[in-house]
C-alpha positions as CSV (number, residue, x, y, z in Angstrom):
1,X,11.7,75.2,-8.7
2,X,14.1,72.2,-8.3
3,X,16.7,74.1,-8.8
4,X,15.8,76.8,-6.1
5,X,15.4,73.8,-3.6
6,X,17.9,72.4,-4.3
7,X,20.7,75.8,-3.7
8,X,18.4,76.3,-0.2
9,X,19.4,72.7,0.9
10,X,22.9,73.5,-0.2
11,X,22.8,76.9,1.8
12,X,21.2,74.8,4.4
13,X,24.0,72.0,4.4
14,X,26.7,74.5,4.3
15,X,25.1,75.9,7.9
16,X,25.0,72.6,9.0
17,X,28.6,72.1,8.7
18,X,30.1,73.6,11.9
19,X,27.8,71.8,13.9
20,X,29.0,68.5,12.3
21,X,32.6,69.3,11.7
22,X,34.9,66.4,11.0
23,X,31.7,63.8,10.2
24,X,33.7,62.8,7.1
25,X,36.0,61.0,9.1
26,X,33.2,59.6,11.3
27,X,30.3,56.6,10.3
28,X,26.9,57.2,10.5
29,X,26.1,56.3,13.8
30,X,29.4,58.7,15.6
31,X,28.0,61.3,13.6
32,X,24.7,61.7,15.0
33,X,26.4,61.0,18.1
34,X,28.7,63.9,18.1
35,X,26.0,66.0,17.0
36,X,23.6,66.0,19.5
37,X,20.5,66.1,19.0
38,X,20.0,62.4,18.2
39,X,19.9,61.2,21.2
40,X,16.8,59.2,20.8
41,X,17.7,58.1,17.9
42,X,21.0,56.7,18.6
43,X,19.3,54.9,21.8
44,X,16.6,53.5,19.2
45,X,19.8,52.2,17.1
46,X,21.5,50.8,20.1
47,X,18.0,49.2,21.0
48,X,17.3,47.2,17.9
49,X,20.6,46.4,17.4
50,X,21.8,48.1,14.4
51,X,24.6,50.1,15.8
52,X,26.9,47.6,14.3
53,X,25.3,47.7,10.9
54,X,25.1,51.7,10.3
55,X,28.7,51.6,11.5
56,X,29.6,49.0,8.5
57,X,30.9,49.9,5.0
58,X,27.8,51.1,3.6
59,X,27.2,53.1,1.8
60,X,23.9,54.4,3.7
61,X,21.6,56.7,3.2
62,X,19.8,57.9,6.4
63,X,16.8,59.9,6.7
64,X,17.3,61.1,10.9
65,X,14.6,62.4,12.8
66,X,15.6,65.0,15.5
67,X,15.2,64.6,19.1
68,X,12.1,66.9,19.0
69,X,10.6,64.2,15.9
70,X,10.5,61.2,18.4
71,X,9.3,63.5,21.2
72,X,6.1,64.5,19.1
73,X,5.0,60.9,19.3
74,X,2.0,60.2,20.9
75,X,3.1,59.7,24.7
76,X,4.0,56.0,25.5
77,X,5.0,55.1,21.9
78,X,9.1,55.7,22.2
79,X,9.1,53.6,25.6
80,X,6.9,51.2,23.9
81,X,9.3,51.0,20.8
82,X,12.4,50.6,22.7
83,X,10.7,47.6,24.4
84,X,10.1,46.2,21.3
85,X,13.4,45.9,19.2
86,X,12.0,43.7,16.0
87,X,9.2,47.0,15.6
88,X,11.2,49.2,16.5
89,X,14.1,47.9,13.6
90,X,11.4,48.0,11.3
91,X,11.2,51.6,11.4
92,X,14.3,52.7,11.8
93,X,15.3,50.4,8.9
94,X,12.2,52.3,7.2
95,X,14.7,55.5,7.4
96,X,17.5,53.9,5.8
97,X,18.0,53.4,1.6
98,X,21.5,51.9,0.6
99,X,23.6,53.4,-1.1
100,X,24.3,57.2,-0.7
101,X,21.6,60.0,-2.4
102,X,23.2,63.1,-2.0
103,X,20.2,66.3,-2.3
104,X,21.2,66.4,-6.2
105,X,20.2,63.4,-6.6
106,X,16.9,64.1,-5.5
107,X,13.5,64.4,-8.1
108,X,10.2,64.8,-7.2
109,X,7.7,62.4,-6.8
110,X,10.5,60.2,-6.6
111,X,10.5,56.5,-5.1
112,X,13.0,54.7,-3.2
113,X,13.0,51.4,-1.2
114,X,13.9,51.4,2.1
115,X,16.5,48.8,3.8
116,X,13.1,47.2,5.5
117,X,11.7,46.6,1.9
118,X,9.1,49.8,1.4
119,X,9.0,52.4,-0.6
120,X,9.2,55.8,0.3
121,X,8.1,58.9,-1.6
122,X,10.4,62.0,-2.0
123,X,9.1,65.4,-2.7
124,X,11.3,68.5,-4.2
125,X,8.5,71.2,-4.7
126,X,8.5,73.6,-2.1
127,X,11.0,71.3,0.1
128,X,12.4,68.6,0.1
129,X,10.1,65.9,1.8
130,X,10.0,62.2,2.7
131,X,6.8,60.8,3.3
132,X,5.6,64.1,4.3
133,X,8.3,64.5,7.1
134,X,10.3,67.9,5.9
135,X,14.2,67.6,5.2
136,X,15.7,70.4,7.8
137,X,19.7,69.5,7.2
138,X,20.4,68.0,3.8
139,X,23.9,66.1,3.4
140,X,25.7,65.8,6.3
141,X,28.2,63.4,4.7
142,X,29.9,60.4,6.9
143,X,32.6,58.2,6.4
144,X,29.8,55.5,5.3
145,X,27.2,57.6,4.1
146,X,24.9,60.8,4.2
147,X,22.4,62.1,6.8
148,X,19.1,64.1,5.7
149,X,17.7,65.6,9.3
150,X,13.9,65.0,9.4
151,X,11.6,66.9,11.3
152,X,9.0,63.5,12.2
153,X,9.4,59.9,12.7
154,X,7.8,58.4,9.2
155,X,6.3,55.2,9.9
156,X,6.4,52.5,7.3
157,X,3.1,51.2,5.7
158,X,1.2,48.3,7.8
């Protein structure tokens, strides 16, 4: 089963790679820049000021939810965040593990702590999954890191 999921992420990734051509040569954050559909994402990074830090030598692992993640928040919640930059850091740090974990590297039921401190849970069997947020696009490699596209915002424990 791991091994299936794990050749579908790789067919998956290989797809991906037109839409982020060149993201080698470009850091985390100019990656999800140039590929468009992170545009809430990137304004949530430039919000809680950690443009600068996804931009630095990493390496960094980032878990990105799409444009259409953030939008399936309940209404008011984005706006809310964005108003709030020490919450809304403790999310998106809550997407972030140092260090870069490539889909290989992934097991199931595995656990790995996030740059905000908690633990997330990664799933392998039928999908790869984070905290029950599906990985759409595995590793979309940047010059500081790896991106996993998410399909949800995952909200770290209270």
């Amino acid at each position: 089963m791991l091994r299936r999921t794990f050749i579908a992420l790789t067919a998956t990734a290989a797809m991906a790679t037109s839409a982020f051509a060149g993201s080698h040569s470009k850091d985390i954050v100019d990656t999800a820049v140039g590929a468009g559909s992170f545009t809430t994402l990137v304004a949530a990074v430039q919000a809680a000021g950690l443009v600068e830090t996804l931009k630095g030598d990493g390496p960094f692992t980032v878990f990105a939810p799409t444009d259409e993640a953030f939008a399936a928040l309940p209404e008011g919640t984005v706006e809310g965040l964005l108003a709030d930059p020490a919450a809304l850091a403790n999310i998106l740090t809550y997407h972030v593990i140092a260090g870069k974990v490539m889909s290989g590297d992934l097991s199931n039921n595995m656990t790995a702590t996030t740059v905000n401190g908690a633990d997330v849970t990664i799933m392998t069997e039928g999908g790869v999954m984070v905290n029950g947020a599906n990985v759409t696009t595995a590793d979309i490699e940047a010059s500081n890191g790896v991106i996993h596209v998410i399909d949800k915002v995952i909200l770290p424990p209270s």
